[in-house]
C-alpha positions as CSV (number, residue, x, y, z in Angstrom):
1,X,0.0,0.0,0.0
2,X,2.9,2.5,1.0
3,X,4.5,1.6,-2.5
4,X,1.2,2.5,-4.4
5,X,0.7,5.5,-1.9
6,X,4.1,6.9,-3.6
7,X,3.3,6.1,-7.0
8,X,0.4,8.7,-6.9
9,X,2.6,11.0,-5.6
10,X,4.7,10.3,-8.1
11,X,1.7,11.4,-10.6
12,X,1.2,14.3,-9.0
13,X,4.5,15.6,-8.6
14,X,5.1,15.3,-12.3
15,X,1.5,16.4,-13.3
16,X,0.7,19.8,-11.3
17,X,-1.8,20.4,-13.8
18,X,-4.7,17.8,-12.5
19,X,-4.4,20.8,-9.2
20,X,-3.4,23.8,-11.0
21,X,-6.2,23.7,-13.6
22,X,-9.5,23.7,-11.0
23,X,-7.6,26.4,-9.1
24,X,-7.2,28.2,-12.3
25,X,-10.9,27.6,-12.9
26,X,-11.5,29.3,-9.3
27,X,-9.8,32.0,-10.1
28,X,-11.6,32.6,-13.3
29,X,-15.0,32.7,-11.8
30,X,-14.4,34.9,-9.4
31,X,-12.3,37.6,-11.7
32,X,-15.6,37.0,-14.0
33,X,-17.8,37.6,-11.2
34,X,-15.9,41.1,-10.5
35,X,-15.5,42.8,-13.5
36,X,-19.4,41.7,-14.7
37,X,-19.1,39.0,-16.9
38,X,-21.2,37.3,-14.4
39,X,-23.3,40.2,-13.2
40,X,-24.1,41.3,-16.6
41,X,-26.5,38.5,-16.8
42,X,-28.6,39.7,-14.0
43,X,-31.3,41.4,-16.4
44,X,-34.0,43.9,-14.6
45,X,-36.2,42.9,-17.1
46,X,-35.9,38.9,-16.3
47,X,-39.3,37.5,-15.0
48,X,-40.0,35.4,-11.8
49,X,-39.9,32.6,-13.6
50,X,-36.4,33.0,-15.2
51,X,-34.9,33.5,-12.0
52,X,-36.4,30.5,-10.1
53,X,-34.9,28.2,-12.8
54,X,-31.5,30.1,-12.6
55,X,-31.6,29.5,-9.4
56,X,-32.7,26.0,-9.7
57,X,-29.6,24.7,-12.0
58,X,-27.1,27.4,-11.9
59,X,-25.3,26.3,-8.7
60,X,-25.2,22.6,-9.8
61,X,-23.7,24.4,-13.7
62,X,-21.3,25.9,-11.8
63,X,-19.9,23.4,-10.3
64,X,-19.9,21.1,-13.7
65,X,-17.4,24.1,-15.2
66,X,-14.7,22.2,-12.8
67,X,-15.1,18.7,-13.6
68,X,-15.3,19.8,-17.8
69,X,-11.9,21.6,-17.2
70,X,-10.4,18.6,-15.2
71,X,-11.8,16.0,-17.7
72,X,-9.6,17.8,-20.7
73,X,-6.2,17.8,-18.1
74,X,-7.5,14.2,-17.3
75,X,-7.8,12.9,-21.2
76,X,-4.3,14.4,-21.9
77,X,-2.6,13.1,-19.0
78,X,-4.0,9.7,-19.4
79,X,-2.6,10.2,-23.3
80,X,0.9,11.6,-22.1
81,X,1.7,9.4,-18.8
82,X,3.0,6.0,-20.6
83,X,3.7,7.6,-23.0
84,X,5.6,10.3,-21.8
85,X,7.8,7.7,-20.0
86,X,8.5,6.1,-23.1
87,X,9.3,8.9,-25.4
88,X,12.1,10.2,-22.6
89,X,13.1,6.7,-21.9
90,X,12.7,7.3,-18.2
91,X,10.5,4.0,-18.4
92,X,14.3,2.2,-18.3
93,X,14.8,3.6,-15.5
94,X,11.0,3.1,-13.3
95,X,11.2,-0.4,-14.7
96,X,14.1,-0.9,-12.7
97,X,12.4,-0.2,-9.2
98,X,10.8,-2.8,-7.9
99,X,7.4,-2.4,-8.6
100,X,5.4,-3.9,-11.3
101,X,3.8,-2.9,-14.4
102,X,0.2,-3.6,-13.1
103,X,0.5,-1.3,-10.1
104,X,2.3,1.7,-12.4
105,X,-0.8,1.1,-14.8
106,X,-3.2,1.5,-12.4
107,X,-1.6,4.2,-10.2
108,X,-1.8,6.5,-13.5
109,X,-5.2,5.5,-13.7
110,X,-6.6,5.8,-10.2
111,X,-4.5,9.4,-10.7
112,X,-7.1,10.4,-14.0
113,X,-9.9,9.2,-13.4
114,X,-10.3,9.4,-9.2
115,X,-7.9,11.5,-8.3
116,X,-8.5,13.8,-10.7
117,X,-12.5,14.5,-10.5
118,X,-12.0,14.3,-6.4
119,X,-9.3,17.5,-6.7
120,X,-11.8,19.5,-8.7
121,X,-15.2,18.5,-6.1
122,X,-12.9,19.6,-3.4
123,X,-12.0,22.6,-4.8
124,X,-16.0,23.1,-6.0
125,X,-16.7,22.6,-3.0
126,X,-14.8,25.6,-1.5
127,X,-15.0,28.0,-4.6
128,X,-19.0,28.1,-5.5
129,X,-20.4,28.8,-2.0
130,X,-17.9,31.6,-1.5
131,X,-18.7,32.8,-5.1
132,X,-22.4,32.6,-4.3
133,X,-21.6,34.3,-1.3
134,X,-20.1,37.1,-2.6
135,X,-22.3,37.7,-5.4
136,X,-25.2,37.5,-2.9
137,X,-23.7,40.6,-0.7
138,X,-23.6,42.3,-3.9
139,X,-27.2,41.8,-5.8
140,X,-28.8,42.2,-2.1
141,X,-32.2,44.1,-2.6
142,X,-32.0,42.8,-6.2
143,X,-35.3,41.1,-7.3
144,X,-34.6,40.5,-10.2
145,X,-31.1,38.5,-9.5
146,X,-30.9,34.0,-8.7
147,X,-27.7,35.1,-6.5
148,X,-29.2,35.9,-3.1
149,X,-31.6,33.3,-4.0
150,X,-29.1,30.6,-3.8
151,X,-27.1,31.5,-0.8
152,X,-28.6,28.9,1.3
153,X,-26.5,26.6,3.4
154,X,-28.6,23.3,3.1
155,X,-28.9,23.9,-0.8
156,X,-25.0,24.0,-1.1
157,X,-24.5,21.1,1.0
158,X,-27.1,19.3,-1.3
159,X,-24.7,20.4,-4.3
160,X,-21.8,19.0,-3.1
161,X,-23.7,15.6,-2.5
162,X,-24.7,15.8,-5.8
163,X,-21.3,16.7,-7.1
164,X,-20.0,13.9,-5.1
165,X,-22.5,11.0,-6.3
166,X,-21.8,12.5,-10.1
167,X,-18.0,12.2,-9.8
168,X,-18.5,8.2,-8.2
169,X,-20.8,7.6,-11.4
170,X,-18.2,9.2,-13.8
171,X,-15.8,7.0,-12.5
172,X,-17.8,3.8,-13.6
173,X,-19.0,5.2,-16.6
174,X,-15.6,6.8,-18.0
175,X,-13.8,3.5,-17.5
176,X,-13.9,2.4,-20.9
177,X,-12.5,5.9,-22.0
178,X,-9.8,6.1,-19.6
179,X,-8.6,3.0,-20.0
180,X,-8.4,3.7,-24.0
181,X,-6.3,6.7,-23.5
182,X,-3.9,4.4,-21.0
183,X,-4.1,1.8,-23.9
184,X,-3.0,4.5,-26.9
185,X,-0.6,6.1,-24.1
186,X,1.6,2.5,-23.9
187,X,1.0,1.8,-27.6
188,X,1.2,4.6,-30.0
189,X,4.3,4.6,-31.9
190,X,3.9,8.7,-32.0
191,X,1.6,11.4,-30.9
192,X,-0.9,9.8,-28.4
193,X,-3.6,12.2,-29.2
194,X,-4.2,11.9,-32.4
195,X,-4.2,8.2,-32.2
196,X,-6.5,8.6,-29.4
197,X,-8.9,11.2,-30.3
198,X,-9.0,10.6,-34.4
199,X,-10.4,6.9,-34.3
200,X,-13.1,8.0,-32.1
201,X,-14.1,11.3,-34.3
202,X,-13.8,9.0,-37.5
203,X,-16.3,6.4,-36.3
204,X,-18.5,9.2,-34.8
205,X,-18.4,11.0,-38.4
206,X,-18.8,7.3,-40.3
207,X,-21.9,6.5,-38.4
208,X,-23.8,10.0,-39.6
209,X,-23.3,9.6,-43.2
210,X,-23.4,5.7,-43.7
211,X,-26.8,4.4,-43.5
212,X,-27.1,1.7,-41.1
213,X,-24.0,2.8,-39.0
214,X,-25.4,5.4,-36.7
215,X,-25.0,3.4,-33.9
216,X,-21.5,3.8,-33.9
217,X,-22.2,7.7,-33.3
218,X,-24.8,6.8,-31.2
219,X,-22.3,4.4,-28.9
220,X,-19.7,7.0,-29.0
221,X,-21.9,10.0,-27.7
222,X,-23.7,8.3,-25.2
223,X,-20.2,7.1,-24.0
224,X,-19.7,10.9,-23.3
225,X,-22.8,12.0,-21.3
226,X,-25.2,9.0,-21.8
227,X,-24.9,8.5,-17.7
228,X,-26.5,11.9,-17.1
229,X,-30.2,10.6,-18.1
230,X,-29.6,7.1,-16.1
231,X,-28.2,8.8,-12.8
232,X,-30.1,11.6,-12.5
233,X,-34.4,12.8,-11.8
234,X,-34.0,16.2,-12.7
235,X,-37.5,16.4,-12.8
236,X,-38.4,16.5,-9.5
237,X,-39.1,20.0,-8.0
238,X,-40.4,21.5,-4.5
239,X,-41.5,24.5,-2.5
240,X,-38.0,25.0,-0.9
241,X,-36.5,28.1,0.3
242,X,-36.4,31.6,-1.5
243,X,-37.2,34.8,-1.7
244,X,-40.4,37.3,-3.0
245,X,-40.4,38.6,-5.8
246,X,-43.3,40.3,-7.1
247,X,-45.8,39.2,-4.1
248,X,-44.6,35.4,-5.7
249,X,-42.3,33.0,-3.8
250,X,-39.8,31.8,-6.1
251,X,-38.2,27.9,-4.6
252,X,-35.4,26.6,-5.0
253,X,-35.9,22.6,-5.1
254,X,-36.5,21.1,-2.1
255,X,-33.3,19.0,-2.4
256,X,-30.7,18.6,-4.9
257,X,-30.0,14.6,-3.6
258,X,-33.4,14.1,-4.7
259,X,-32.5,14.3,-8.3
260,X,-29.9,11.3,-7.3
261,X,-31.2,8.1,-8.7
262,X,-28.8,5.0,-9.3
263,X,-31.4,2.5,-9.9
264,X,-31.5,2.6,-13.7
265,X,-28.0,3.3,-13.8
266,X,-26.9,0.0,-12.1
267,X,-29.6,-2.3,-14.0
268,X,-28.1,-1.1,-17.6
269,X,-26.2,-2.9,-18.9
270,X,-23.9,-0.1,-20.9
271,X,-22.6,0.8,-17.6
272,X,-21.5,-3.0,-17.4
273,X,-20.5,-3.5,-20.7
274,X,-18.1,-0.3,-20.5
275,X,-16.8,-1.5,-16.9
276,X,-16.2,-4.8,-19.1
277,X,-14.2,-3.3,-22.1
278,X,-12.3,-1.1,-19.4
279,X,-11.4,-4.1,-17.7
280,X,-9.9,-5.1,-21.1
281,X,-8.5,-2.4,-21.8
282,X,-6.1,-1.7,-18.6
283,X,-4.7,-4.8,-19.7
284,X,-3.8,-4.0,-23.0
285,X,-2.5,-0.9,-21.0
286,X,-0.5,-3.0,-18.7
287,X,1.2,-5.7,-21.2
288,X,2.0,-2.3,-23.3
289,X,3.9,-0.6,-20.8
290,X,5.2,-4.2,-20.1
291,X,6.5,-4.7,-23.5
292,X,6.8,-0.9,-25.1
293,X,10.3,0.6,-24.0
294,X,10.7,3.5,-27.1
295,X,8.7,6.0,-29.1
């Protein structure tokens, strides 16, 4: 354990990016948030409505900008890590420690597809009630803003439950994807990403202009955000907390964790035939970095 403990240090140390980049993202917000790019969207002439269902999904949008910048750094580290090694022939020189090829593999996967998502829900976690926060003090009095509409303590706690079951069912779902960039990583003769991102465009292309082979796009895009209809009941809305606005109580939802529903997730069985072709391909990962020395 102490020897795979150091091996994800390992990742990190050489890949500051998977921390740098939500921090980044942090940062970004809030410079946003100060010089208007976010308060420019608070229009007086919005209606009730509008601002209930900003208020209703723009916490749980904010908190997806983190986890779409962190996928990218994820995809490219998973393309650069074995490869990377390979191309600077440092993989000589880790292949000489004791410590084997299955426990490098998966260390460099645990690091972009756990590790990864965890950093950026952590720092989510910290940055969007402190953003909300802030832009609450400043559209106080405002009826016509979702800001001091969604400074509510229980309603950010129920995003980062949310945020937190999301980033357990990405880590199922993106298994098959991961492990294809590991796969391309320890096998590409030269430049990972296009080997790893140009088969996948190609088939999605092929299967919308030859007849009978859309459901190669259609396996390809639901790869990407297909889990978003089986995990979630966004449907479900309630007279929760909020504010007047015209003599009309605008709600947020009663709870966030009520959209959570793993039931049709877990009895699909493209979550388990992608956890099964994952499985496959962290081998093919494996005996590549097992056998692939040069680039």
């Amino acid at each position: 354990m102490k020897t795979f403990l150091w091996l994800l240090r390992r990742e990190f140390w050489e890949h500051r990016a998977i921390v740098i980049a939500p921090v980044i993202t942090a940062i970004v917000l809030f410079l946003s948030a100060v010089t208007g790019g976010i308060q420019a969207s608070q229009d007086p002439a919005r209606g009730p409505e509008t601002v209930a269902d900003l208020a209703h999904y723009l916490v749980p949008l904010l908190g997806s900008i983190f986890f779409v910048v962190n996928g990218f750094v994820a995809i490219f580290y998973l393309m650069d890590s074995l490869y990377g090694e390979r191309k600077d022939r440092s993989v000589l020189f880790w292949r000489s420690l004791p410590v084997s090829d299955t426990a490098t593999v998966t260390a460099k996967l645990v690091t972009g597809l756990l590790l990864a998502p965890l950093v950026a829900l952590v720092v989510a976690t910290m940055a969007v009630p402190l953003l909300t926060f802030f832009l609450k003090i400043h559209f106080a009095g405002n009826p016509h803003s979702a800001w001091p509409l969604m400074w509510n303590s229980g309603y950010l706690l129920e995003a980062a439950a949310l945020w937190g079951y999301l980033t357990a069912v990405g880590v199922l779902w993106y298994l098959p994807l991961a492990a294809w960039f590991l796969a391309v990583s320890a096998w590409a003769p030269k430049n990972p990403f296009l080997w790893g991102l140009v088969p996948p465009a190609a088939l999605l292309v092929l299967g919308k202009i030859i007849p009978g082979t859309s459901w190669l796009a259609d396996l390809i895009t639901d790869r990407i955000g297909g889990f978003l209809s089986l995990s979630l009941n966004t449907a479900i809305r309630g007279p929760g907390p909020g504010v007047s606005v015209n003599d009309r109580h605008l709600a947020i939802p009663t709870s966030l964790v009520s959209w959570i529903e793993p039931g049709h997730l877990f009895a699909s069985p493209r979550l388990w035939g992608g956890l099964a072709i994952g499985v496959l391909l962290v081998f093919v990962a494996i005996q590549g970095r097992r056998y692939r020395t040069e680039a």
